[in-house]
C-alpha positions as semicolon CSV with decimal commas, in nm:
position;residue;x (nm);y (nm);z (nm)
1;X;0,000;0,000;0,000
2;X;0,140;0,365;-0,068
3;X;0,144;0,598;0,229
4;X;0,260;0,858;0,011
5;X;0,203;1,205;0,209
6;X;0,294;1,577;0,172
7;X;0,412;1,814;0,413
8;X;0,164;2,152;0,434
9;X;0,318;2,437;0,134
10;X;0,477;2,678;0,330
11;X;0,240;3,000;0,346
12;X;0,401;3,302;0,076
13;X;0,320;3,628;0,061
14;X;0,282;3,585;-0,247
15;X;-0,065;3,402;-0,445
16;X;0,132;3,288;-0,752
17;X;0,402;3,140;-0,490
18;X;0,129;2,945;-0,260
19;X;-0,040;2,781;-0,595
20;X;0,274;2,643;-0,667
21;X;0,340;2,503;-0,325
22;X;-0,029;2,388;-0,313
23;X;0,043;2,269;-0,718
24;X;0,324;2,052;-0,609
25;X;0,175;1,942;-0,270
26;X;-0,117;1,810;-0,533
27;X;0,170;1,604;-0,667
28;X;0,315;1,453;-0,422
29;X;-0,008;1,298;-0,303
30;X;-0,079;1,176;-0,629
31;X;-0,021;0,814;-0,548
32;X;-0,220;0,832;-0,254
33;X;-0,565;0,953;-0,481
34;X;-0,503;0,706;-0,728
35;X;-0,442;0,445;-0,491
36;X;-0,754;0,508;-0,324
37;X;-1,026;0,629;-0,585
38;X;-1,110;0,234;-0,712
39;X;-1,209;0,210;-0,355
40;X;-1,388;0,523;-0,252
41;X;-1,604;0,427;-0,570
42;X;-1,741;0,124;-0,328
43;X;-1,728;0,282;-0,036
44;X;-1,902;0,617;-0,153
45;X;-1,652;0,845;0,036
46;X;-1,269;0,925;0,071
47;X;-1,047;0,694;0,205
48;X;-0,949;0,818;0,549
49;X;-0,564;0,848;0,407
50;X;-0,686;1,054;0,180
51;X;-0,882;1,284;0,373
52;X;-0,528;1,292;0,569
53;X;-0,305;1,372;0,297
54;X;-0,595;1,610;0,153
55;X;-0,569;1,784;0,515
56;X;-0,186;1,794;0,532
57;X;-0,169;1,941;0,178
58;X;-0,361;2,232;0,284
59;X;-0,653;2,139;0,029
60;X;-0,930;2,231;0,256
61;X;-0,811;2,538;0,362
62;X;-0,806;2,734;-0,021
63;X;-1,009;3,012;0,043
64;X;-1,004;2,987;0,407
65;X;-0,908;3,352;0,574
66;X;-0,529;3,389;0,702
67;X;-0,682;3,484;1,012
68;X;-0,781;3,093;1,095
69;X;-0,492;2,940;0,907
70;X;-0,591;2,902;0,573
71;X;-0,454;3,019;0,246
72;X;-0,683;3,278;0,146
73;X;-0,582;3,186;-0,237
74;X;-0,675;3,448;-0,506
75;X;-0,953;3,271;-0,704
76;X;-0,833;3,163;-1,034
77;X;-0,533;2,972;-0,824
78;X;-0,784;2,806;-0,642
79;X;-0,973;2,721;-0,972
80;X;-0,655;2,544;-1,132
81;X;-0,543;2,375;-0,778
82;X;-0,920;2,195;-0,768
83;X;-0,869;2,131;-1,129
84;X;-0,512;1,934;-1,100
85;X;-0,655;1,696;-0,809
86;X;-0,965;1,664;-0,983
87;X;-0,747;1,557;-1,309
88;X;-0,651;1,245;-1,077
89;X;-0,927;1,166;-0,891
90;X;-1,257;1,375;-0,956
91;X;-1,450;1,303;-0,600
92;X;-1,120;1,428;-0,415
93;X;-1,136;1,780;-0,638
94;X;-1,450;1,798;-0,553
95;X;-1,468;1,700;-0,223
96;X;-1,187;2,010;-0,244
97;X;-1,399;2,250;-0,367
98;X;-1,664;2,181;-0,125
99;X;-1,463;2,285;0,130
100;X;-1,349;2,608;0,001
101;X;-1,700;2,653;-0,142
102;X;-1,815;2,681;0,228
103;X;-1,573;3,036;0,293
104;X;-1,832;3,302;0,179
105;X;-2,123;3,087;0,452
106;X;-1,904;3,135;0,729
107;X;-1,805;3,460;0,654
108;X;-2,209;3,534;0,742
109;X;-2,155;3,404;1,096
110;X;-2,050;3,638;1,395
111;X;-1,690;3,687;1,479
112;X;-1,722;3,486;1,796
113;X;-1,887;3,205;1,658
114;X;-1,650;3,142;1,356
115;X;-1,330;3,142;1,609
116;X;-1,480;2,895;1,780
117;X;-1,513;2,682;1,485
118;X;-1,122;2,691;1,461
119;X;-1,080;2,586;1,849
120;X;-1,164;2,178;1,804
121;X;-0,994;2,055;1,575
122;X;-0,758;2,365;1,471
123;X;-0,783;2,260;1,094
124;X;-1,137;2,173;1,053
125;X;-1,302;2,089;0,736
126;X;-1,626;2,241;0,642
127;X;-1,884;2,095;0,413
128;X;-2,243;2,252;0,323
129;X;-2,595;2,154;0,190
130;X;-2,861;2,457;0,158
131;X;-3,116;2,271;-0,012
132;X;-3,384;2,161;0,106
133;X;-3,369;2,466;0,380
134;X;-3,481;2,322;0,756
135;X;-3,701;2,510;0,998
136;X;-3,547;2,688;1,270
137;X;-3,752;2,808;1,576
138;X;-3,612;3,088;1,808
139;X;-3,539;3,024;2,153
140;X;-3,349;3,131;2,416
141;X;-2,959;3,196;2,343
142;X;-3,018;3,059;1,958
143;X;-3,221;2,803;1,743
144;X;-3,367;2,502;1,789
145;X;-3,319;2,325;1,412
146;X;-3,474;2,048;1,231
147;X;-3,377;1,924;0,878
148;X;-3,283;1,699;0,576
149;X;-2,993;1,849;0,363
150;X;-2,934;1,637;0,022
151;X;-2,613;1,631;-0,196
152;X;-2,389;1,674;0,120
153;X;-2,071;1,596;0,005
154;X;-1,788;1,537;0,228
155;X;-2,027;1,492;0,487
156;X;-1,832;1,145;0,642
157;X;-1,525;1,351;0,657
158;X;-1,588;1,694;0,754
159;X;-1,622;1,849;1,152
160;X;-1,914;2,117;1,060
161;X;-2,148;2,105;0,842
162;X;-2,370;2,435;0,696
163;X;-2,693;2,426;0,666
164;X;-2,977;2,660;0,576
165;X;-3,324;2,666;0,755
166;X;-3,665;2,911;0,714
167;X;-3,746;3,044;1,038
168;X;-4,038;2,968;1,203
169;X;-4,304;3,091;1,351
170;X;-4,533;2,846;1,493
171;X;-4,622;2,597;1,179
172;X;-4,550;2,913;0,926
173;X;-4,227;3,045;0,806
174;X;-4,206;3,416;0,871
175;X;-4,161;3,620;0,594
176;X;-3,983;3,987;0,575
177;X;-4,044;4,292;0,414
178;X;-4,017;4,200;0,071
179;X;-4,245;3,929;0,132
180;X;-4,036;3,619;0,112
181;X;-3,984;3,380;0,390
182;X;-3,635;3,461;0,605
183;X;-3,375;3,175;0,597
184;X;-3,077;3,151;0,855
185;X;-2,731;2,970;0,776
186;X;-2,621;2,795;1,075
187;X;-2,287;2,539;1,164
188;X;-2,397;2,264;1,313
189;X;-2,121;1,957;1,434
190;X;-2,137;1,689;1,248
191;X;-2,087;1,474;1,516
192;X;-2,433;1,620;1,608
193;X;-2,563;1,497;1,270
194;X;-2,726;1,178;1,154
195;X;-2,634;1,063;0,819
196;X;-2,877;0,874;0,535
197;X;-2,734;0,637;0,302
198;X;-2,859;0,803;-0,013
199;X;-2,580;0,863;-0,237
200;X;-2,651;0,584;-0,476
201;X;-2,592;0,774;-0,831
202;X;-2,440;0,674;-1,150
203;X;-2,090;0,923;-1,068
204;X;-1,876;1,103;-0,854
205;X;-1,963;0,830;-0,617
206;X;-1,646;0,889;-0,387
207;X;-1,765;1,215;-0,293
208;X;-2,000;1,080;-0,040
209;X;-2,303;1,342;-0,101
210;X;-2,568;1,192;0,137
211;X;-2,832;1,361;0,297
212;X;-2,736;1,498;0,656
213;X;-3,038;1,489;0,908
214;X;-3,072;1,676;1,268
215;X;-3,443;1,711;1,494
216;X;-3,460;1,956;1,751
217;X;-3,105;2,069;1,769
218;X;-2,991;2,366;1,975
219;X;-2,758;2,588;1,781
220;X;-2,677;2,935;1,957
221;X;-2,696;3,201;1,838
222;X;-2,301;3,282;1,733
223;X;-2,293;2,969;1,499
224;X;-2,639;3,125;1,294
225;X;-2,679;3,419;1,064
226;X;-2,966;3,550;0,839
227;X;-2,867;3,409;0,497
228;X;-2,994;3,733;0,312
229;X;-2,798;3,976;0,031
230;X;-2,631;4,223;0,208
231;X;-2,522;4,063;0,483
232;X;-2,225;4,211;0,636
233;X;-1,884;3,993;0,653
234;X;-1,689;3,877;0,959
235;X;-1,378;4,029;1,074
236;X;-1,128;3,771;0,895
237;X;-1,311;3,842;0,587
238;X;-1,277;4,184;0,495
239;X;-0,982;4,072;0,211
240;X;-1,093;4,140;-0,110
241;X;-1,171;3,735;-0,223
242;X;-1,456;3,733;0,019
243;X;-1,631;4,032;-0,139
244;X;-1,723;3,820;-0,462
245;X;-1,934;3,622;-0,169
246;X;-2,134;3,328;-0,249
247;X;-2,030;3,313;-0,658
248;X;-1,733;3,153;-0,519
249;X;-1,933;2,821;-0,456
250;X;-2,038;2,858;-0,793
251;X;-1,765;2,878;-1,017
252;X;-1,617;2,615;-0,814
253;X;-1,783;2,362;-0,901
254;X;-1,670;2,415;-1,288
255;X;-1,301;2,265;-1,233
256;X;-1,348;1,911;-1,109
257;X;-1,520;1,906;-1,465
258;X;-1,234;2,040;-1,638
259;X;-1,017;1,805;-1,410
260;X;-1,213;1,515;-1,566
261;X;-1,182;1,575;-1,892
262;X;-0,845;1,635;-1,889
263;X;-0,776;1,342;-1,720
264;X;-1,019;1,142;-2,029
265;X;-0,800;1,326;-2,297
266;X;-0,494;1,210;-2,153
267;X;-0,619;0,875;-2,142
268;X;-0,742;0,853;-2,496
269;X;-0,421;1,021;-2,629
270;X;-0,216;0,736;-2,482
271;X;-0,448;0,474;-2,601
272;X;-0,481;0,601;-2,942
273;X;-0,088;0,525;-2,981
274;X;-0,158;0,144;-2,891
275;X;-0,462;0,079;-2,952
276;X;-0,577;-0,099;-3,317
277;X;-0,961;-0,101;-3,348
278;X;-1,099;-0,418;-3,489
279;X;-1,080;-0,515;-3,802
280;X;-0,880;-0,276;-3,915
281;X;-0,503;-0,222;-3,995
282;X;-0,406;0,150;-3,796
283;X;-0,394;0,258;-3,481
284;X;-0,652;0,526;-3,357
285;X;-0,417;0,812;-3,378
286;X;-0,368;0,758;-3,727
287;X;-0,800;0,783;-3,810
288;X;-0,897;1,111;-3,904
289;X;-1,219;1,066;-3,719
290;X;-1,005;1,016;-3,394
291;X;-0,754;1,309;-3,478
292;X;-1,034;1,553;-3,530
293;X;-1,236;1,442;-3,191
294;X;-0,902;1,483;-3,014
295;X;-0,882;1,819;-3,141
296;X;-1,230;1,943;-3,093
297;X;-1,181;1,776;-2,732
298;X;-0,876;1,975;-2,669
299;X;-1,029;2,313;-2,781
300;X;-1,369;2,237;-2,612
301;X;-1,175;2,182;-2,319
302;X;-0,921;2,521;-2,339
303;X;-1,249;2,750;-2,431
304;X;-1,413;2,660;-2,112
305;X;-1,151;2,668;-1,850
306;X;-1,040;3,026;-2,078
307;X;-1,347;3,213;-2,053
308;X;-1,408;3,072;-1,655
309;X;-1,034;3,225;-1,577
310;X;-1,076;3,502;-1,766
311;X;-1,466;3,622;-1,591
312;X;-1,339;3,460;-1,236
313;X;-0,993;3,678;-1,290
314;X;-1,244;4,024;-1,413
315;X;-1,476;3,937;-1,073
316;X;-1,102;3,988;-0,870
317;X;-1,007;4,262;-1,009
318;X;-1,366;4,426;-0,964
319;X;-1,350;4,369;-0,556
320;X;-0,973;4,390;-0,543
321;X;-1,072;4,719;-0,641
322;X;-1,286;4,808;-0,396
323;X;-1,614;4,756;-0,623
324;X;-1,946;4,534;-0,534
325;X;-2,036;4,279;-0,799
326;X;-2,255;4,418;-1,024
327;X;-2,487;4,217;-1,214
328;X;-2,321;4,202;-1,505
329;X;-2,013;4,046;-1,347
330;X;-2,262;3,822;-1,183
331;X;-2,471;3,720;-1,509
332;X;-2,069;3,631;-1,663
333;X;-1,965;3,458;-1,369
334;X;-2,328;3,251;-1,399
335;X;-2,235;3,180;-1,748
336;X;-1,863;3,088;-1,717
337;X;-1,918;2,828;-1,463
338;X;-2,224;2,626;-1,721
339;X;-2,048;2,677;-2,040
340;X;-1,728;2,529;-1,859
341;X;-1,877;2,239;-1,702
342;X;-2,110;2,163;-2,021
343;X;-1,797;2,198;-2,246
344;X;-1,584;1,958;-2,055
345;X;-1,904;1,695;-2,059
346;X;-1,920;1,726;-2,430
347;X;-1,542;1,711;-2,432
348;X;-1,565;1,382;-2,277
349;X;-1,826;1,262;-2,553
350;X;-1,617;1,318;-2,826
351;X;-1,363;1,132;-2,639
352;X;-1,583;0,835;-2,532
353;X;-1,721;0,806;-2,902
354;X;-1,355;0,813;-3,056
355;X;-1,204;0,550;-2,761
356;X;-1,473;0,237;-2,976
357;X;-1,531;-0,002;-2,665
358;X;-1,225;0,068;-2,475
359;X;-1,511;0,378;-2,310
360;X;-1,691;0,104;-2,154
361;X;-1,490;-0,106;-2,003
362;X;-1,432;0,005;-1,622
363;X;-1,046;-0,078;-1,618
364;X;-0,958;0,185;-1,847
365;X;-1,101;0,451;-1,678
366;X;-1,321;0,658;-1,954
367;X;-1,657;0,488;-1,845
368;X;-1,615;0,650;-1,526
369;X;-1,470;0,972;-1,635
370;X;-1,785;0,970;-1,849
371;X;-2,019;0,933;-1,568
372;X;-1,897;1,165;-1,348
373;X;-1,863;1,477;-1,592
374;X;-2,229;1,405;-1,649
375;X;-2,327;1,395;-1,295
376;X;-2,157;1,749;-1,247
377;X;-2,359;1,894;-1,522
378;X;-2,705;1,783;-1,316
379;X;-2,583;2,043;-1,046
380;X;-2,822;2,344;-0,987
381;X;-2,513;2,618;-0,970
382;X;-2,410;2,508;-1,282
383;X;-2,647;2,328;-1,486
384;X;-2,774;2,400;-1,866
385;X;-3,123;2,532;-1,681
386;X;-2,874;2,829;-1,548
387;X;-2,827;2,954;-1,903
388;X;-3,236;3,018;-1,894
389;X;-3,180;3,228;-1,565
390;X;-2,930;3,440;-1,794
391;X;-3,156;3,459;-2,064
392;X;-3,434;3,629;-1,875
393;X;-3,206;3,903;-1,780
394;X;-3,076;3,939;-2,138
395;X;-3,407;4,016;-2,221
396;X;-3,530;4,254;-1,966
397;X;-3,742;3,972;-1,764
398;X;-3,710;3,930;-1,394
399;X;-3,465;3,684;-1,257
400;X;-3,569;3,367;-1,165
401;X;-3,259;3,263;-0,986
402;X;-3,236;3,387;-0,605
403;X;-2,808;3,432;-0,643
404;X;-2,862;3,696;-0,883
405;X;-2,937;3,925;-0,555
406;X;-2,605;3,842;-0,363
């Protein structure tokens, strides 16, 4: 068995300096991934070692403030550091970006509630389901919570998990002035939490995204927050990354797709130079059909991680600025993170088709790098049914997506 691990990057001062360390920390624990990924496909969630090497790598701790430890990584570094370990094993890139996903939440809790958070363990690993929201009822010194949270990923591995919940008032959820009913986004320990067995999908099966489950749980009152637009930020926050807010959990979730089809390219570049398809005389790389699938791949794959660098890198420079997000950088941000993720899925189909039956046999690896681009595309944040949310602003309609108000 390897026990390949890597020692934490130093911090720099420097962003480009700390994606490198984080770059080559991705590398060293290689092995352990690949070691490991046949088996969290049974199991449904990371191995333990490679939550551990994960941990000592500093991959949960991306976009985590410098305040508590964490690397506070400008966000296109963070986008290509989820992208390499996703490139070797897709449920550990995404478990990855879970975890970072989860910054912009916490930065909605109170300064004394967050610091605790840090306290036990000092490295902790977040993980975050807002859908569907619980019901919280006010008492004394906090909430008393109730819920069923689906798509939880991470959940067997992480120490808090964040949840949202509509507050209650007696059986009705209490609504404010606009008219919609009020939410709050609480931590809750997820030794606190039950677990359901639900995560029986056809990819990204490592990733463990069950549904978490709590009744009547007291959380006080530091470890909640109204999960509204507007909201101010915590203390440790105040750096520019955190004001681009919640569209850091979406265009997050575009790079384990890119990792994925990179990793399928690679894979059908090395097998075209071996492989001799049946009844025939020439290898695959010497087929048109195959060299021109390999190419459309390649630039189906550069367009989409291009144009989500380029909008992510815009978004920085907008709050490194001092600027809010405006819509527009919003509605680009939106789009980025769908045309990415749907042109690494079709990516992979021009790979699968050119690979002949090689694609569906498990030991190769392309049947599973085919399901699990596919699964990402399902995902609300960045699904095909987002580019209909952008459409109704390009035409003057009202948004139908809440994020567009954060």
């Amino acid at each position: 068995m390897n026990t390949t691990t890597a020692t934490l990057p130093q911090r720099q001062p420097s962003d480009a300096d700390a994606m490198q360390g984080l770059l080559q920390a991705v590398q060293q624990i290689a092995p352990v991934l690949r070691e490991h990924a046949p088996r969290a496909e049974e199991t449904r969630h990371l191995a333990p070692a490679v939550v551990q090497a994960m941990t000592r790598a500093g991959l949960f701790r991306l976009w985590l403030p410098r305040a508590f430890g964490g690397f506070e990584l400008e966000p296109v570094g963070a986008l290509r550091v989820v992208e390499a370990v996703a490139a070797i094993d897709s449920a550990a890139g995404w478990c990855a970006a879970v975890a970072a996903s989860a910054t912009p939440f916490l930065a909605m809790l109170p300064d004394a509630g967050v610091q605790t958070l840090f306290r036990d363990p000092p490295d902790p690993v977040f993980s975050g389901g807002l859908f569907p929201p619980g019901q919280a009822m006010a008492v004394e010194g906090g909430w008393r919570l109730n819920g069923r949270w689906a798509f939880h990923s991470g959940c067997q591995h992480s120490h808090w998990h964040l949840v949202s919940a509509l507050v209650m008032d007696g059986a009705q959820p209490r609504v404010g002035s606009d008219g919609r009913p009020l939410q709050i986004i609480a931590a809750i320990p997820a030794r606190q939490a039950g677990i359901l067995d639900t995560w029986h999908t056809l990819g990204m099966r490592g990733t463990g995204s069950h549904d978490v489950v709590v009744s009547d749980l007291f959380v006080p009152e530091q470890h909640a927050a109204w999960l509204q637009p507007g909201q101010p930020r915590g203390a440790a926050f105040q750096g520019p990354l955190f004001g681009i807010g919640i569209w850091l959990a979406v265009v997050c979730l575009a790079p384990t797709a890119l990792g994925v089809a990179h990793a399928a390219l690679d894979t059908l570049l090395a097998l075209a130079r071996e492989k001799t398809p049946s009844y025939t005389q020439t290898t695959l790389q010497q087929r048109a059909v195959v060299q021109t699938q390999a190419a459309r791949a390649e630039a189906l794959l550069g367009a989409g991680r291009a144009y989500l660098h380029e909008t992510v890198h815009a978004a920085w420079q907008q709050v490194a600025g001092g600027q809010a997000l405006d819509l527009q950088h919003k509605v680009r941000l939106q789009l980025a993170t769908t045309f990415a993720i749907r042109a690494a899925a079709d990516a992979v189909d021009l790979i699968h088709e050119a690979a002949g039956t090689t694609a569906i046999r498990e030991e190769h690896g392309l049947e599973r790098h085919f399901r699990d681009v596919h699964v990402v595309t399902q995902h609300a944040f960045g699904s095909t049914a987002r580019y209909e949310s952008v459409g109704r602003l390009l035409f003057g309609l009202e948004p139908d997506w809440a994020f567009f108000a954060y």
